[in-house]
C-alpha positions in Angstrom: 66.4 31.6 115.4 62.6 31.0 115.4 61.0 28.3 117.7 59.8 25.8 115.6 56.2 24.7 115.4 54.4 21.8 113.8 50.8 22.0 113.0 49.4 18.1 111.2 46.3 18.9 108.8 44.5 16.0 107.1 43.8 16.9 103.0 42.3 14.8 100.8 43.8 11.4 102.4 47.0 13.1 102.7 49.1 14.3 106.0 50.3 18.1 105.2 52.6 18.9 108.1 53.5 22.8 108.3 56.2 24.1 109.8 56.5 27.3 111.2 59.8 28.4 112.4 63.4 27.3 111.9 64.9 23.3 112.0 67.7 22.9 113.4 69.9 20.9 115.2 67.8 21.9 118.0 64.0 21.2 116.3 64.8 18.6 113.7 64.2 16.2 116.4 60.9 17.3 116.8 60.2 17.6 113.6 61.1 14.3 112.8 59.3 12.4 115.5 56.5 14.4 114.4 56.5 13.1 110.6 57.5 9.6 111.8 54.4 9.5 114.1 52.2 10.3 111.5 53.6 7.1 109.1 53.7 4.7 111.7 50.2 6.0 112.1 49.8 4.2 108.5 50.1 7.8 106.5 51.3 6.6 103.3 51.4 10.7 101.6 53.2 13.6 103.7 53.0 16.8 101.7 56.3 18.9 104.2 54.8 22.6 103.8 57.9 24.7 104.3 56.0 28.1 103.3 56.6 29.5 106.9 60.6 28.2 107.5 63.1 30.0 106.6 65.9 28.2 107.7 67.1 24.5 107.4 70.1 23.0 108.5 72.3 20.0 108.1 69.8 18.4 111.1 66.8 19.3 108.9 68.5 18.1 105.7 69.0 14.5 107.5 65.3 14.1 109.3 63.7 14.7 105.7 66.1 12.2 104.5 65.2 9.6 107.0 61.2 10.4 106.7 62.1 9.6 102.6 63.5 6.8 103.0 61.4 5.0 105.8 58.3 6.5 103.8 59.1 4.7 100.3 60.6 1.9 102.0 56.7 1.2 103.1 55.5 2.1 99.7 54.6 5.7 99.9 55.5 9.3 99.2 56.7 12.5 100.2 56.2 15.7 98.9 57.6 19.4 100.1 55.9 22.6 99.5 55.8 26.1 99.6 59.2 26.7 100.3 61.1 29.7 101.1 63.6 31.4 98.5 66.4 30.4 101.0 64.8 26.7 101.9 64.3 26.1 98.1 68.1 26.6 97.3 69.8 24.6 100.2 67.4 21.5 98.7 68.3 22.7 95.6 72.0 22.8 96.2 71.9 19.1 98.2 70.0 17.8 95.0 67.1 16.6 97.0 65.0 17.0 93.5 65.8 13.5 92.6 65.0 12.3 95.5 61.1 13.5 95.7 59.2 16.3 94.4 59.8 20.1 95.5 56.7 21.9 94.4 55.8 26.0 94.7 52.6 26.0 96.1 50.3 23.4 98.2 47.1 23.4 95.6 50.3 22.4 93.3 51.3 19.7 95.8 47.4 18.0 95.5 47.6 17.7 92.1 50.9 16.4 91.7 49.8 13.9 94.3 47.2 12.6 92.7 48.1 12.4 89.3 51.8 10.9 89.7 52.8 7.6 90.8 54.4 6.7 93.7 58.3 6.7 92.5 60.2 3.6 92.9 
């Protein structure tokens, strides 16, 4: 397993927060606080680049459930990037594509941003 690490970049009046490592049981904790702090901070767009984590467990699975839900519940969105072959089926498989966008690349993530509305 790879230590996580969580690096918060500021794009275009979003919050991209890249991961580098694994999220587990161990890190989703982190990684959660992480994304939380950033929303109660009054971030309203988190763009989750996964580009650099390769592994996601049932931990991870929950935090970016709970950052989804606590994001929309204040009206705004969440988007996940970049993601691995292996990261890209396990949200595949747990049908977190209806829940918010999954997009290939970050300059994809922008523009999706921008020119789709926040879902109900």
């Amino acid at each position: 397993m790879l230590p996580l690490r969580v690096r918060i970049l500021r794009v275009s009046g979003q919050t991209v927060v890249c991961t580098r490592g694994d999220i587990d049981l161990m890190s989703a904790p982190q990684f959660e606080s992480t994304v939380m702090a950033e929303i109660r901070g009054g971030c309203r767009t988190i763009v989750i680049n996964f580009s650099h984590t390769s592994y996601v467990d049932s931990s991870a699975l929950a935090a970016l459930l709970r950052v989804n839900r606590e994001i929309r519940r204040l009206g705004g969105r969440m988007l996940v990037v970049g993601c691995q072959r292996h990261v890209a089926r396990v949200l595949d498989v747990v049908g977190f594509r209806s829940l918010f966008p999954i997009v290939p690349r970050q300059t994809g993530a922008e523009r999706h941003a921008a020119l789709s509305p926040t879902p109900a």
